[in-house]
C-alpha positions as CSV (number, residue, x, y, z in Angstrom):
1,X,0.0,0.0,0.0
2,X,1.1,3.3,-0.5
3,X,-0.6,4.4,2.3
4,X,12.8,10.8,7.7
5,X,13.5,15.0,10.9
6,X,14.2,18.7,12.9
7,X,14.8,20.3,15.6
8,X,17.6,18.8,17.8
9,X,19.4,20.6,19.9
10,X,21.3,23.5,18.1
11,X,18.7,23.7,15.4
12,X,16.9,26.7,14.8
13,X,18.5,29.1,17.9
14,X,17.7,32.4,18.5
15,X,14.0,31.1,16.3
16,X,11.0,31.8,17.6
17,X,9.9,32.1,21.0
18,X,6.7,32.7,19.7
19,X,6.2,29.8,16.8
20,X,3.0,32.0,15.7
21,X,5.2,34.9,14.7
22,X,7.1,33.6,12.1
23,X,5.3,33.7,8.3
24,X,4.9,30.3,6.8
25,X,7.7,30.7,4.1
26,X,10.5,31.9,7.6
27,X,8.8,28.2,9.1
28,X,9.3,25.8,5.8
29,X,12.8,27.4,5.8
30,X,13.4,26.6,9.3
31,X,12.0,22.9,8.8
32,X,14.3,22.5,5.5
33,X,17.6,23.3,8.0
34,X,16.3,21.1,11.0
35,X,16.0,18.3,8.1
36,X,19.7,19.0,6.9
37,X,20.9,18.9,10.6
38,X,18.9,15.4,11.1
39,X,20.7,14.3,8.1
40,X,24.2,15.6,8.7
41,X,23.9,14.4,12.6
42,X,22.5,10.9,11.3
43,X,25.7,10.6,9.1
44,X,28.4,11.7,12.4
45,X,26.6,9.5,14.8
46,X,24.3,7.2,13.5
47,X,21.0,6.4,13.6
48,X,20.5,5.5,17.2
49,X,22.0,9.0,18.2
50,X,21.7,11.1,15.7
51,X,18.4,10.4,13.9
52,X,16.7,9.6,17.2
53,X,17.9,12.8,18.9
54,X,15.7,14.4,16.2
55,X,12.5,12.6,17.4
56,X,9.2,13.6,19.6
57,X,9.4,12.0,22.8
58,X,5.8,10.2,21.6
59,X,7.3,9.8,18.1
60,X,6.2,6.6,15.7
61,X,8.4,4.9,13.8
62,X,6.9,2.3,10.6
63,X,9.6,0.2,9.4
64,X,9.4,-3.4,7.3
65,X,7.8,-6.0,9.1
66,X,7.2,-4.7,12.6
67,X,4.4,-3.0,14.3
68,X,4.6,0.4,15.2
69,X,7.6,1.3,17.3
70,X,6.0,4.1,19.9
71,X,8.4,6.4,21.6
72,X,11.8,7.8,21.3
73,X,13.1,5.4,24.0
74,X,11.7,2.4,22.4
75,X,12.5,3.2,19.1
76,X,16.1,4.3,19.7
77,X,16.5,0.8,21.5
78,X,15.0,-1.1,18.0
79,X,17.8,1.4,16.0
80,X,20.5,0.2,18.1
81,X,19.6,-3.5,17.6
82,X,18.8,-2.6,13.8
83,X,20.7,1.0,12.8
84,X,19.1,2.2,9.9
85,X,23.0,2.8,8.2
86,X,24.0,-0.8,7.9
87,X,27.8,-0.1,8.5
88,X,27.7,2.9,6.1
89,X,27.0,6.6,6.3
90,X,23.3,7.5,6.6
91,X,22.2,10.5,4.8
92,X,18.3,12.0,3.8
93,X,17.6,14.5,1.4
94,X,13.9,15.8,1.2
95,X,12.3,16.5,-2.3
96,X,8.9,18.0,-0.6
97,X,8.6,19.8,2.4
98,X,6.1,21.7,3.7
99,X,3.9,23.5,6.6
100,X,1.0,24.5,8.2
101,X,-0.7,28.0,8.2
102,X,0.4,28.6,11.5
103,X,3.8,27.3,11.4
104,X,3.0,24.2,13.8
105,X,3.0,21.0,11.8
106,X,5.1,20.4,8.5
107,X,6.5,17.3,6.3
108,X,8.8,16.1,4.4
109,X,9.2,13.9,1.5
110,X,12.4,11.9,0.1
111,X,15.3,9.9,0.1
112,X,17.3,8.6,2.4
113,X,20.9,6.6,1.2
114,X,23.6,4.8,3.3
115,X,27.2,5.0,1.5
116,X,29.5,2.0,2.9
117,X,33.2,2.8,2.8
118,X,35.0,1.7,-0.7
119,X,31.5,0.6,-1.6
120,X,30.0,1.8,-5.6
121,X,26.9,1.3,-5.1
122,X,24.4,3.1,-2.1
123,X,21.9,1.7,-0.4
124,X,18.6,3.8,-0.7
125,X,15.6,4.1,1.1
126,X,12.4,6.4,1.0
127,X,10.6,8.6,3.6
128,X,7.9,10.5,4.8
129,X,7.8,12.6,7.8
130,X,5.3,14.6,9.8
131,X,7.2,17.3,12.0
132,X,5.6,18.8,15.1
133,X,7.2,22.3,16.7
134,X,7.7,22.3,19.7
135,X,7.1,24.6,22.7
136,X,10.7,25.7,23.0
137,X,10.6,26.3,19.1
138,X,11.9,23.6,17.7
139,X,11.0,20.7,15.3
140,X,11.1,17.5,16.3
141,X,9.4,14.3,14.7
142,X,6.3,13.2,14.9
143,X,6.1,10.1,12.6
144,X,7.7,8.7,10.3
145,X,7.7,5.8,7.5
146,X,10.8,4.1,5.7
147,X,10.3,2.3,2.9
148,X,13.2,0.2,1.0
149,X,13.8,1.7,-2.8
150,X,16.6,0.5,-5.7
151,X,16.1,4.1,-6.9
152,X,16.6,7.6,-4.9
153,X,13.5,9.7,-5.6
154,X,13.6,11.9,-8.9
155,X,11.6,14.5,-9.6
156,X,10.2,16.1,-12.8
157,X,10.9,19.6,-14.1
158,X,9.3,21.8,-13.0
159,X,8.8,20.2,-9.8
160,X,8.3,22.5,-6.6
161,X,9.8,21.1,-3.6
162,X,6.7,23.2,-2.2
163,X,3.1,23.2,-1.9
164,X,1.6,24.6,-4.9
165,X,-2.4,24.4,-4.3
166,X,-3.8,27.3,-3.4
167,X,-4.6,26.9,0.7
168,X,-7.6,27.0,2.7
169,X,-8.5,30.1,4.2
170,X,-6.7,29.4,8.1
171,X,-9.4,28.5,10.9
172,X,-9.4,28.7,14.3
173,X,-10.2,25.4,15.7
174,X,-9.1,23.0,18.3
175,X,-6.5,20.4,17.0
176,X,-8.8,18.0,18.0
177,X,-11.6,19.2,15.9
178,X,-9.9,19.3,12.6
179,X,-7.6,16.0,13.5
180,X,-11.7,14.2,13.3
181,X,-12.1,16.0,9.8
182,X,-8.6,14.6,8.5
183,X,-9.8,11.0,10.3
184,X,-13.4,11.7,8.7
185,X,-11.5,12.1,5.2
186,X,-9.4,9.2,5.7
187,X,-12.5,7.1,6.7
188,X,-14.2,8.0,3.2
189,X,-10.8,7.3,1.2
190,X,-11.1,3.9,2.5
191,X,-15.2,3.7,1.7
192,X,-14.7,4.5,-2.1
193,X,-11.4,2.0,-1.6
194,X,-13.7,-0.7,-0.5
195,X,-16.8,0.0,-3.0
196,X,-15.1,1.0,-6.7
197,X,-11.7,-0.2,-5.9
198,X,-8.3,1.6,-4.3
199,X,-7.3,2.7,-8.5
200,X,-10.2,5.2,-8.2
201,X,-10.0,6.0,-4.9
202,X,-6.3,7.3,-4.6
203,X,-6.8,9.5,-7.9
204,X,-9.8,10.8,-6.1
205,X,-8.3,11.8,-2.9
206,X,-5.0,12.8,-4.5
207,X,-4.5,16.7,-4.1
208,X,-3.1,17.8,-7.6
209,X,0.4,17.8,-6.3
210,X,0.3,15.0,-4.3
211,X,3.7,13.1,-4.1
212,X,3.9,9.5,-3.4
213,X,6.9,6.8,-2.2
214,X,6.0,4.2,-5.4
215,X,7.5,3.9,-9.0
216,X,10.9,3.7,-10.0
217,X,11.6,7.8,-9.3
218,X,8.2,8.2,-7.1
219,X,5.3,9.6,-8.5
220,X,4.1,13.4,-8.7
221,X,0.8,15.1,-9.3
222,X,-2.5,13.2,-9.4
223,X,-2.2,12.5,-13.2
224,X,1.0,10.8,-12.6
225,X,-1.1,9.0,-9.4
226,X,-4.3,7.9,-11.9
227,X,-2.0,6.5,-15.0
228,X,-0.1,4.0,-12.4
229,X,-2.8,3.2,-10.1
230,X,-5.6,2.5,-12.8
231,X,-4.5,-1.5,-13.1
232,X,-5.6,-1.5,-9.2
233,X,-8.9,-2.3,-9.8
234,X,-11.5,-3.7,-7.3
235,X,-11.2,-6.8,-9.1
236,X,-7.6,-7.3,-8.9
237,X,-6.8,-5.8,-5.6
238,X,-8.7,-5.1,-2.1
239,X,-7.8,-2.6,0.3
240,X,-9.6,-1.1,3.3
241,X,-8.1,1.2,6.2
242,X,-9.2,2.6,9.3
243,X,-7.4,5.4,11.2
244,X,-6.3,5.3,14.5
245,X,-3.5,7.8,15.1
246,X,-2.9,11.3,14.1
247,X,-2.4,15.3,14.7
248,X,-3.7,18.3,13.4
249,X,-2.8,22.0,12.9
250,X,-5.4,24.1,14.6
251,X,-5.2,26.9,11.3
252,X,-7.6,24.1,10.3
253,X,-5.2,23.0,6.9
254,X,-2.9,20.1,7.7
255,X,-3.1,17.3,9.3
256,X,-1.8,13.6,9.5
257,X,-3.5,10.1,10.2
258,X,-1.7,7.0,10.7
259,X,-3.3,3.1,10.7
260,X,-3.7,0.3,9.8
261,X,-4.8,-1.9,6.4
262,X,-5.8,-4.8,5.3
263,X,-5.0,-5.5,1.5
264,X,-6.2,-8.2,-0.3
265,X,-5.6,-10.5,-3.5
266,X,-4.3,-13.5,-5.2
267,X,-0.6,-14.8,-4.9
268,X,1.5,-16.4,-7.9
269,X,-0.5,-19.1,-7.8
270,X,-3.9,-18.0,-8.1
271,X,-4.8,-18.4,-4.5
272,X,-6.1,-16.0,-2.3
273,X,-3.8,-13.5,-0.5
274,X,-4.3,-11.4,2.6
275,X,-1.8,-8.7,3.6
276,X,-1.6,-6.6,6.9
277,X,-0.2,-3.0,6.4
278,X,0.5,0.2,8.2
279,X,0.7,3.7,6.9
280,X,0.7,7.4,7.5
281,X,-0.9,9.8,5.1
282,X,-0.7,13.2,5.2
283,X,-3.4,15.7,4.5
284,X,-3.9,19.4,3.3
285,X,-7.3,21.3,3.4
286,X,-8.4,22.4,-0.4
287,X,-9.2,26.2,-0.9
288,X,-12.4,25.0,-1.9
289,X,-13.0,23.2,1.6
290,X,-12.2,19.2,0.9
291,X,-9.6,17.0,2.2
292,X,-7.0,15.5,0.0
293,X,-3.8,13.8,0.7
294,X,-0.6,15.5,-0.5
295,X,1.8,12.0,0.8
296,X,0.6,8.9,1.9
297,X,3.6,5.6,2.6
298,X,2.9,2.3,4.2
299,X,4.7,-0.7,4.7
300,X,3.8,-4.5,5.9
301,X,2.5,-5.2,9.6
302,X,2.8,-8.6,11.1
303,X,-0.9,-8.9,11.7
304,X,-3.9,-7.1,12.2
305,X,-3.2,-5.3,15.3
306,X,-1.4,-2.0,15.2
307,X,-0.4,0.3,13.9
């Protein structure tokens, strides 16, 4: 199903005592240089130290196979039994990132590599993040998904590494009020999933510059999203959701839901196939008032529990 950070210590000082203050381009600049210092501290230390230094105390980490690791503390123990750079030098390098209205809540989009010493070849990886500030002003992440890849991410050109929809006019609302909206959204997505197949459902919901994990360079805008997804029709593949986790800007325009799936099909040989997946999609308010998902990565669950 389609269904990696800022703010460590050092990142962003002198920023923002008062988060609200800063416009929405001085925010997506400061999320952009909390990602670089995630990266270059991920590369000097590792990811046990430096990639989980970058990380919410209630973070969520989706990785291959596992449920969802909840926590810095718990997930900086898996990374320690299971770094994330192999032996080699991890590195990420977002090709989307973006923010709320108000500067609270951002994401980011790309690819993350490991370089071994002496080594031609990298290993690559792809991400999605969901940053939260935080009260002493700086971004830390909120969840996360990291997907294996041959390929590092390649966009188009003409591709904006930022949001290009026009946004919603900003609200005033109580995070929990317009987290239920994005869960309310993701709810539907699954509905038309379940009834005309997941093909017409993620063109649906796609905003027009939607970016997702899939394809050999990743795909971009909801054209790109319809050709590749048409095959997935509700006779070849099944595939139902239900949110369970999730955050919200309170300007009322972002937002981020995380899950868990249940995909469905036939293996090789013809017989029936059940999988179990996790995800986390993020979501941006239209200008004309809907929901649609600008990123959405998942990867396989051990079972139905989770995420």
């Amino acid at each position: 199903m389609n269904r990696m950070f800022a703010g460590a210590p050092g990142v962003g000082d002198g920023a923002v005592g008062q988060p609200a203050a800063l416009s929405s381009a001085d925010a997506r600049a400061r999320l952009r240089q909390a990602d670089q210092a995630m990266s270059d501290a991920s590369a000097k230390a590792g990811s046990a130290k430096g990639f989980a230094d970058f990380l919410a105390e209630d973070a969520v980490l989706l990785v291959e196979g596992e449920y969802a690791l909840k926590g810095r503390q718990a997930i900086q123990t898996w990374l320690t039994a299971h770094p994330l750079e192999q032996g080699g030098t991890l590195r990420w390098e977002p090709v989307r990132w973006d923010v709320s209205a108000d500067g609270t809540l951002g994401y980011s989009v790309g690819t993350a590599t490991v370089d071994a010493e002496g080594a031609t070849q990298q290993a690559v990886g792809r991400y999605i993040s969901a940053w939260r500030l935080q009260a002493d002003g700086q971004w830390r992440v909120a969840a996360t998904v990291r997907n294996a890849a041959t390929t590092p991410m390649t966009p188009p050109e003409g591709f904006s590494p930022a949001n290009t929809e026009p946004g919603a006019a900003a609200r005033t609302l109580s995070k929990d009020a317009v987290l239920e909206e994005a869960m309310a959204a993701d709810r539907a997505f699954s509905a038309q999933s379940v009834r005309e197949g997941m093909g017409k459902a993620f063109t649906a919901w796609a905003a027009q510059d939607a970016v997702l994990l899939t394809g050999d360079a990743g795909l971009y805008g909801q054209d790109s999203i319809a050709r590749v997804f048409a095959p997935f029709t509700l006779e070849q593949n099944g595939l139902s959701w239900e949110p369970v986790l999730g955050d919200a800007a309170a300007s009322g325009d972002l937002a981020y839901t995380m899950g868990r799936a249940i995909a469905t099909g036939k293996d090789a040989q013809g017989q029936p196939r059940k999988d179990f997946v996790k995800y986390l999609t993020v979501w941006r308010r239209q200008a004309d008032g809907p929901w649609r998902y600008v990123t959405d990565g998942g990867n396989s669950s051990p079972g139905p529990q989770g995420p």
